[in-house]
C-alpha positions, 0 to 999 in steps of 0.5 A, a space after each residue: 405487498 406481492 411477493 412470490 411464494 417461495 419469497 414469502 415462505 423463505 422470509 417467513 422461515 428467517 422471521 419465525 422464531 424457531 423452537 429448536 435453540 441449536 438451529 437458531 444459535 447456527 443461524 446468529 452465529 452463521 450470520 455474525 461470523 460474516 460480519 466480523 469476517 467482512 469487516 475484519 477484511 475491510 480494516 485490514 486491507 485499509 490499514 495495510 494500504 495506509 502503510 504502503 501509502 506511506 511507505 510510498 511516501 517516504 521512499 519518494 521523499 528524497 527520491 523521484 517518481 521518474 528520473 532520467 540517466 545516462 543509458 547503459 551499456 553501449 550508451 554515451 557518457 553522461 558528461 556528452 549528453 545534453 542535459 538542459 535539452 533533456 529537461 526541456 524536453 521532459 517538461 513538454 511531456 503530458 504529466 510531469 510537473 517538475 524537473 530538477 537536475 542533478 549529480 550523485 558521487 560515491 563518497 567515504 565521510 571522515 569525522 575525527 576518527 569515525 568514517 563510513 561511507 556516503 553519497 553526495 547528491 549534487 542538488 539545484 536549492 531553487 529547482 521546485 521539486 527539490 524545494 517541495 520535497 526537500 525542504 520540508 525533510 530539514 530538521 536543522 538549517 535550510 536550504 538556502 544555506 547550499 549556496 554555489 561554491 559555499 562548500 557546505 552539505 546537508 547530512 541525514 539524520 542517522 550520518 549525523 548521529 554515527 559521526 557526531 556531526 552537528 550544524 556548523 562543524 567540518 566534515 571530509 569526503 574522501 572521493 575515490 577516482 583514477 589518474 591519467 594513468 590508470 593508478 587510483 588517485 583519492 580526492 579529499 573535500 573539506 565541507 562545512 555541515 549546514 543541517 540536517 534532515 530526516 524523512 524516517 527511511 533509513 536507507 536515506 537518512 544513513 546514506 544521503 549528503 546533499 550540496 550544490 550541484 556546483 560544488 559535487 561536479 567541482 569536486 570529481 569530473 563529470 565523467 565520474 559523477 553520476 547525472 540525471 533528472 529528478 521528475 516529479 509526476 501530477 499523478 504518483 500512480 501514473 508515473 510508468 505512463 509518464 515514463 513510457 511517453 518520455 521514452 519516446 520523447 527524449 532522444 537516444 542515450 537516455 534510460 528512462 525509469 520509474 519508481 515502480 521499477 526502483 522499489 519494486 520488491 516493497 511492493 510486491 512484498 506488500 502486495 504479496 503480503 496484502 493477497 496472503 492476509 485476504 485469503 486468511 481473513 476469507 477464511 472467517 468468512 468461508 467458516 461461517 459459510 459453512 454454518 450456513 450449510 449446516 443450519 440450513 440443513 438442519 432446517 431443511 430436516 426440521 421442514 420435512 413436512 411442510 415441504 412435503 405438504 407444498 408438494 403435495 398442494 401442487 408447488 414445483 420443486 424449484 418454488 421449493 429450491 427457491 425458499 431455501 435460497 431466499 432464506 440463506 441468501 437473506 441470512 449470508 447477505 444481511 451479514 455481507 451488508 453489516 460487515 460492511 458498514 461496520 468495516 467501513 465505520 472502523 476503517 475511516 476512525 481507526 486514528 481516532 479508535 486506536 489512540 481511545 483504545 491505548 488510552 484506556 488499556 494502558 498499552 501502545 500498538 506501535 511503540 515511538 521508540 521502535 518504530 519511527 511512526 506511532 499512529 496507525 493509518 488508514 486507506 480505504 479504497 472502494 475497489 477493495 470494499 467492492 472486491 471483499 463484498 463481492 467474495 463474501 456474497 458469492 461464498 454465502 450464496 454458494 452455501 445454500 446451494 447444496 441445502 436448497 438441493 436437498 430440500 427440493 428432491 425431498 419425496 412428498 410420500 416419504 416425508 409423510 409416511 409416518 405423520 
């Protein structure tokens, strides 16, 4: 096969067994630190990308990828507007699959002489939204049991564990409202407590009482309730679109807001976090980049000679330039590639890799009895893959440029004044 001389010459250079150990040590050296830098990049990435996915998950558990309220300052009370048009119209909008409605009161919960305060999330218990994302939270009880006028709340998990609450005993809601007059006048609710739910996002699980939408605007006026719509998206990722076409489509009154904007500082604490690991992780690649300068370097020294000799048979200084550059391009990039796949084979089987690996050493990584999930998860986007492949190659490919520089202004005359 044809190849260009100074193809051929650098990929003889990277196949000839050099006799200089110290050379050949940099350049397996130089080429491993790639790999592990790349790869190490991949697992990570996709492993933090698991946990934001997850936390996504559960923040929009009980929560709502759009909802809809009453607009703020200068708006009209939540009790005037029209909440059924609203929902027919937000399930005419491109990309919204479910709208529930519902209330949300201020509470103080009483249990014998334990109290702490709460929210009570009026719910509709047949709306789909509220049976595709609630219903599965429901460690005792069902939903079912939120019946209209039955008086009954479905508590978190941590409410029930601080107030010793168990299914089938009573509960009281101090609800703090004013009289005509203006003097603060507590309302008090018996409830029954129907079950209990746990999503594993304390903010939730510590908070969150839910009953039906008709006993939550029985107990307060609609006045002092807050109203809105619960707005499930096909596309999670595609709620601020979403968001931006019902803005337009509902009329004057309404705040349209999406999840992006209610939990934007996780999110930009994990992205943060996720831009800061990279550059670190870069790092292990930018090292070994730099060992690519230095074997070349020192290979360039060692080919004093031959270079001088090809100069001297009439090769131009760039087929000298080009050699070098074949020969650390194919040394950075074969560790590109490796890293690669090797990332790729970890973060695809970090849930089988990691359970293997506590197994035989005897230890755990995410201990259950601290943190609510013990498997680590994995997300691989092939936009990062892409992006890390990308950096790692344009940093292996600058690190041959300054050799290849000096390799090809190498004088023919000095080089063989003493041979």
């Amino acid at each position: 096969m044809f190849y260009p001389l100074s193809v051929y010459v650098g990929l003889r250079y990277v196949r000839a067994r050099s006799h200089k150990f110290f050379v050949s040590f940099i350049t397996w050296a130089s080429l491993s630190g790639v790999c592990v830098g790349v790869a190490a990049l991949i697992v990570i990435l996709s492993v933090m990308n698991g946990f934001e996915s997850e936390l996504r998950e559960r923040l929009l558990a009980l929560g709502a990828d759009v909802h809809v309220v009453a607009a703020g300052s200068g708006g009209a009370p939540a009790s005037t507007l029209d909440w059924s048009q609203a929902a027919r119209l937000a399930r005419g909008v491109a990309g919204v699959r479910d709208v529930a409605h519902y209330a949300e009161l201020q509470a103080l919960a009483v249990h014998q002489s334990d109290m702490m305060p709460v929210v009570l999330r009026g719910i509709e218990p047949t709306a789909a939204a509220t049976v595709t994302d609630f219903g599965p939270a429901i460690t005792q009880g069902h939903l079912a049991d939120l019946g209209a006028g039955s008086e009954r709340v479905i508590v978190g998990a941590v409410i029930a564990e601080r107030l010793a609450l168990s299914p089938g005993e009573g509960l009281t809601l101090l609800v703090p409202s004013m009289a005509a007059d203006g003097t603060p006048s507590p309302k008090l609710r018996q409830f029954t407590v129907a079950g209990i739910f746990e999503v594993g996002e304390p903010e939730q699980d510590s908070t969150l009482l839910f009953a039906n939408l008709a006993d939550v605007r029985a107990l307060a006026s609609l006045g002092a309730a807050d109203q809105g719509l619960r707005i499930r998206v096909a596309d999670v990722l595609a709620a601020p679109a979403v968001a931006a076409r019902l803005r337009a489509a509902l009329p004057a009154g309404y705040e349209v807001r999406d999840w992006t904007q209610d939990n934007a500082s996780y999110f930009r604490a994990t992205r943060i976090e996720k831009t800061m690991m990279s550059l670190i992780l870069l790092l292990i690649v930018a090292v070994a980049a730099f060992n690519i300068v230095a074997m070349l370097v020192m290979v360039v020294t060692d080919k004093r000679t031959d270079i001088a000799i090809l100069r001297t048979f009439g090769a131009a200084p760039r087929r000298v330039l080009g050699i070098f550059l074949t020969q650390g391009l194919v040394i950075g990039w074969l560790g590109v590639a490796l890293g690669v796949v090797l990332g790729l084979v970890l973060a695809l089987n970090v849930e089988t890799i990691v359970p293997f690996l506590e197994h035989t050493f005897r230890f755990q990584i995410l201990d259950s009895d601290v943190y609510y999930s013990s498997v680590i998860p994995s997300e691989v986007h092939a936009a990062n893959v892409l992006a890390i492949a990308l950096a790692a190659f344009a940093l292996t490919g600058l690190a041959t440029v300054y050799p290849a520089l000096r390799a090809s202004r190498i004088a023919p005359a000095e080089a063989l004044r003493y041979e």
